[in-house]
N, C-alpha and C positions, 0 to 999 in steps of 0.2 A: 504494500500500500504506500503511496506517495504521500511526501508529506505533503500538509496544507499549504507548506510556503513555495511551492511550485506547483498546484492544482492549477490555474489559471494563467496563463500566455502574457505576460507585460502587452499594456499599449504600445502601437507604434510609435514611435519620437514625433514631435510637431516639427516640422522644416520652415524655418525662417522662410518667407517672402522674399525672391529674388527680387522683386520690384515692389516695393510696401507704395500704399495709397501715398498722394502729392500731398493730403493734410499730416502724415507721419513725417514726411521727411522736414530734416530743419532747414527754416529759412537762409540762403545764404543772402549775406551784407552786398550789394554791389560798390565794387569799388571804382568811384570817378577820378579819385585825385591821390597821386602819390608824393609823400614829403619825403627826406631825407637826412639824417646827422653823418658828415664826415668829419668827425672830430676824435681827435687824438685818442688811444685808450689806452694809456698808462697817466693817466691824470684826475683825481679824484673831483675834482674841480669839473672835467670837461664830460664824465660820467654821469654826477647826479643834475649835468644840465641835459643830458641827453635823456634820464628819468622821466623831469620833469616834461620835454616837448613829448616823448611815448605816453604821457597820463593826459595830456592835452588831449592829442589824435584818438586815444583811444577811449573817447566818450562821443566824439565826433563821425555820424555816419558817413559813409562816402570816403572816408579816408583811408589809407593808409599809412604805416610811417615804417621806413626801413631804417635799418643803421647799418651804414659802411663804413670798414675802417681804410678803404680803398676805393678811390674813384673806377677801376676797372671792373667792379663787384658789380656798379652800378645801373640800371637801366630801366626805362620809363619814368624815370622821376620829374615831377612836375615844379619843383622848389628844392632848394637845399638848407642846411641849417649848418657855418661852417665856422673855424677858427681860420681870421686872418694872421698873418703870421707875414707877410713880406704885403708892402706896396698896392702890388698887382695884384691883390687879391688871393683866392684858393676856390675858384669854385669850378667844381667837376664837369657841369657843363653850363659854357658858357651864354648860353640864350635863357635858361632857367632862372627866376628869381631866388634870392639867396639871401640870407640874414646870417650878418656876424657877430657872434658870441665872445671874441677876443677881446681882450684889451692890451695886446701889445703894443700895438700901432697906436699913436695921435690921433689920428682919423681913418677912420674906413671908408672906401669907395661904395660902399651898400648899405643897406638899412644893419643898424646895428642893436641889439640888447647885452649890454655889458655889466659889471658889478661897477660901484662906485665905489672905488675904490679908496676916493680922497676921505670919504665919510668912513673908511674902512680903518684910515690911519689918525683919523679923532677919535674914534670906537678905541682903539687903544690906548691910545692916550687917555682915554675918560677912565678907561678902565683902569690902568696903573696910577694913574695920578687921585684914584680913590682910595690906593693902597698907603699914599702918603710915601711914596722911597723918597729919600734926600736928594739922590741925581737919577740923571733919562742917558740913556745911550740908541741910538740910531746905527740900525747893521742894516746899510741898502746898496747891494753890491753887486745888481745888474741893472743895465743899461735899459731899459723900457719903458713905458708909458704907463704901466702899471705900479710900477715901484715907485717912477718919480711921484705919484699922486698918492701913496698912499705914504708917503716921506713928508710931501708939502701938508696934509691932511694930519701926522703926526705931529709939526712942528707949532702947523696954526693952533693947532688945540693947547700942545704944552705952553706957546708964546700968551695967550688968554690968561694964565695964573701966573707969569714972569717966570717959566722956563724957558731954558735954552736946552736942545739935547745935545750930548757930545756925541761926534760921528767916528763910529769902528772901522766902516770899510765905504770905501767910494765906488760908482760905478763903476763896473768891468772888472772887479778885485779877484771874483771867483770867475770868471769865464775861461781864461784858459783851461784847456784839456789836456798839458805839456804836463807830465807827474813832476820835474826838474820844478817847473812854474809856480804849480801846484803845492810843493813842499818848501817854496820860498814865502809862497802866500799867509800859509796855517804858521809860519812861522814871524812873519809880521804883523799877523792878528793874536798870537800868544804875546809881542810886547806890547803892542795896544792896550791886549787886554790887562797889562801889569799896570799901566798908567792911569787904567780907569780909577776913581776912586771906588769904596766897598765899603756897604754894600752898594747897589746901582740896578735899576732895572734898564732893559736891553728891549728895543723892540727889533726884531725882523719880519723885513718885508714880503715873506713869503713861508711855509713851514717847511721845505727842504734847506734852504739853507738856518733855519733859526735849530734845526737837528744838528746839521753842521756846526755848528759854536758852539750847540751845549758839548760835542764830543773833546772839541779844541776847546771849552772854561776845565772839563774833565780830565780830560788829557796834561791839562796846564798846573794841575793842583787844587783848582777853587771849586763851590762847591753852586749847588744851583738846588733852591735859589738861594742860599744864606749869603752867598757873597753875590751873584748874579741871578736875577731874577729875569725870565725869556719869557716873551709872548712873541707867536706866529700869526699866521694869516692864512687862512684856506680850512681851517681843521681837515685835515688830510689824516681821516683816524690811523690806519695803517703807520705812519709815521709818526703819530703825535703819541700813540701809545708805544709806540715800539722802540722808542729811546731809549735812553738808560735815564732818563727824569723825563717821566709823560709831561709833553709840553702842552700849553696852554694855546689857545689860537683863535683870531677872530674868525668866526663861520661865516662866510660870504652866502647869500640867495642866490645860491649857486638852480634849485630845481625850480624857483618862481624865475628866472631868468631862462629855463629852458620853457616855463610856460608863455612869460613874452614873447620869447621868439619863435613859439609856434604858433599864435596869433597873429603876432606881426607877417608871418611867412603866408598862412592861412588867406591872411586880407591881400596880400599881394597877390598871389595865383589867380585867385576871383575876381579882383579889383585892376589888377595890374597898377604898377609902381608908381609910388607917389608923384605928383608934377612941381614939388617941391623942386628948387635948385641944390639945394644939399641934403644927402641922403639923412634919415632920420635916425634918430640915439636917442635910446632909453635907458636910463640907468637905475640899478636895483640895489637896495641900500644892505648892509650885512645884516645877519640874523643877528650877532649879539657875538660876546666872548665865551668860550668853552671852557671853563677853568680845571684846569690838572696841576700835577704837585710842582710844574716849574715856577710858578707864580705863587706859590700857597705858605709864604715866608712862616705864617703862625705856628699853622699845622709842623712843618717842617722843620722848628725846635725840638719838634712833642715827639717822641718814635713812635708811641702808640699812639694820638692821632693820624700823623702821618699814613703809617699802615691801616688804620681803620679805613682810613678815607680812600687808600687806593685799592680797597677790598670792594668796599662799597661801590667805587665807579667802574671797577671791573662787573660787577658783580650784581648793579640795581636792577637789571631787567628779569630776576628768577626772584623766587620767593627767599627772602632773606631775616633771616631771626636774630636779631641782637645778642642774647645767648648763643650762637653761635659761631657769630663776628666776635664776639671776647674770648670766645675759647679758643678762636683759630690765630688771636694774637697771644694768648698763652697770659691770659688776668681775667679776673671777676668782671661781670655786668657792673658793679656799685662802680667799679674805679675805672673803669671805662669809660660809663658815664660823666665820673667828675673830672676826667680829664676833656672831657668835650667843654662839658659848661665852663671850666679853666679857659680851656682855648680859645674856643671856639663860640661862648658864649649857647649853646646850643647843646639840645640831647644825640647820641648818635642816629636816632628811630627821625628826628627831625631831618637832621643832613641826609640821611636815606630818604624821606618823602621830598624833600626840597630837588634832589637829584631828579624824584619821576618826573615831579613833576614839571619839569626845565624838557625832560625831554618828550613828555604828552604836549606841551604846547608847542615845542619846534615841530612834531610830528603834525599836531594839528593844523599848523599853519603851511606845511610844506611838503603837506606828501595827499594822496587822496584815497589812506585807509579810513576803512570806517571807525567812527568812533569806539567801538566797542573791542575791532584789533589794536586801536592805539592802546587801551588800557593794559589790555594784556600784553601786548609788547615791550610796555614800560611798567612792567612787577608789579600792578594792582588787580586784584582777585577777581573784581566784573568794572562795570563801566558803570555801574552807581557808585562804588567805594573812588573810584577819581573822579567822578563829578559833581561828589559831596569835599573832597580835597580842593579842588579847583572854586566852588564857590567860595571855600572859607580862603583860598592865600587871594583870589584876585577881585573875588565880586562879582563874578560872571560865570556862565555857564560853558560848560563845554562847546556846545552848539555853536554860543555866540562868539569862540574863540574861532573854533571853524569858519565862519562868517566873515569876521574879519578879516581874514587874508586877501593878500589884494588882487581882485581877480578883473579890473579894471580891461584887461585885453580877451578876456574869454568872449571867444563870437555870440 
């Protein structure tokens, strides 16, 4: 006798629909118009502008947006979105409209969306000159349109309170690529750097080279920040954390400058070019300073501040327990604690929420997650618990944070 669990023959399989009904199949998008970013990609700067024009286009129907990192990749593209870089332009083809994201040049030949950078280099100066240092030092030591403004932009600000900054390196210092050159250089900026007085805060003009110095203040003996205190330009994270002192750096609207100029790009294709005489320039003012332990002079008497804090901004975007953070510096929660409100004027659990919530509202203002992955992206449990935090530090709601950003060129 068979058993029961093979009496009866299984159903035949169901066979998918080689051609399912025209209401099952998904709609496809038709694309009329194609954009383009040829822009550098080893540049932290020239990536989260190319973010931002990708989250432009893609709420936009009809569109497309490709990213080449080569003009021969390229084809059917109706606009470009490019870095000027010499004179005559860069753009892949030459009959297509184009918007330049650069600020090397003086002036560009095309419509431009650039960072302001002169406000980039009073943003610094606002920021150290809040810290109260005795003396300013200036390290701007390439030749371009971008350094000089954010030089001139540092000087107006410290000139406003009767400073003067002292200057480390002059245009073209670092450009040579001769190692002979090169070793003559790091060695003329270690006797600069002896003459500076100390302590001294140090801005440079860019955060590859402001990495550069702290290696040559380290290499030299002194210490950062107790004797040199560094702020950069770009928060270039990759760099800024990966020094041997995470540097500090003003954040440029690096992905609202990619949303400019994919508006600006947008209205040209449609529109065709402005009949203005000179091409148009928009500039986008920085996010704010990112502060890390090269500025943190307080903290960085303290060892266990110091180490709290660089746990914490390692560390603020997962679930993070204060009994935890004092175990892993090897002391009690009590003296933990009182070494924050010593320092720091504050609790560790505060400098932890103050972190999220710096970067819920960069998030909120500059990217187009929803509010509810921004919370979770920045170590809060749901999107009520940071939007009961966000009403008490600012008075405003999350929403209205969202709101704000300026979306003045959105078609």
């Amino acid at each position: 006798m068979r058993s029961h669990l093979f009496a009866s023959p299984l159903p035949p399989p169901v066979m998918p629909l080689a051609n399912p009904p025209a209401s099952r199949r998904p709609k496809r998008q038709t694309v009329t118009r194609v954009a383009a970013a040829t822009l550098p990609v080893d540049s932290s700067h020239f990536l989260r502008i190319t973010e931002g024009a990708a989250a432009w286009f893609r709420n936009r129907p009809g569109w497309m947006f490709d990213v080449a990192g080569s003009a021969k990749f390229v084809e059917r593209v109706d606009g470009y979105i490019v870095a000027c870089f010499k004179p005559d332009g860069q753009r892949p083809g030459r009959a297509a409209p184009a918007v330049n994201v650069s600020n090397v040049l003086p002036l560009a030949t095309m419509p431009s969306v650039v960072s302001d950078d002169r406000e980039a280099g009073r943003c610094a100066a606002r920021f150290l000159l809040g810290q109260e240092h005795p003396d300013y030092a200036l390290f701007a030591p390439l030749d371009n349109e971008y350094t000089r403004l954010r030089a001139e932009g540092f000087r107006a600000e410290l000139a406003r309170t009767g400073h003067t900054p002292l200057t480390l390196g002059e245009p073209g210092l670092l450009d040579s690529m001769d190692r002979g050159q090169a070793d003559k250089n790091t060695e003329l900026l270690r006797a600069r750097l002896a003459r500076l007085p100390r302590p001294c805060a140090i801005f440079a003009t860019d955060d590859l080279r402001c990495a550069l110095l702290c290696r040559i203040i380290l290499g030299a003996g002194y210490r950062v920040p107790e004797d040199f205190a560094l702020l950069g330009v770009d928060d270039n994270r990759f760099l800024c954390e990966n020094t041997p002192v995470p540097l500090s750096s003003v954040a440029l609207g690096s992905r609202e400058i990619g949303r400019r100029a994919a508006a600006l790009l947008a209205r040209c294709i449609e529109h065709g070019p402005s009949t203005d005489s000179a091409p148009s320039r928009v500039t986008v003012p920085p996010e704010g300073v990112v502060e890390r332990a090269s500025t943190n002079v307080a903290a960085a008497d303290d060892r266990v501040v110091a180490r709290a804090r660089a746990i914490i901004e390692a560390g603020f975007r997962e679930p993070l327990k204060i009994e935890a953070l004092a175990e892993r510096i090897g002391v009690s929660r009590r003296y933990l604690e009182m070494r924050f409100k010593s320092v720091l004027a504050e609790s560790p659990q505060q400098t932890l929420l103050r972190r999220r919530l710096r970067e819920a509202r960069k998030r909120l203002t500059t990217s187009d997650e929803s509010i509810a992955d921004v919370a979770y992206a920045c170590g809060f449990s749901d999107y009520k618990q940071m939007a009961l935090h966000i009403r008490k530090e600012w008075g405003v709601s999350a929403r209205e944070i969202r709101a704000s950003r300026t979306d003045s060129f959105r078609g």
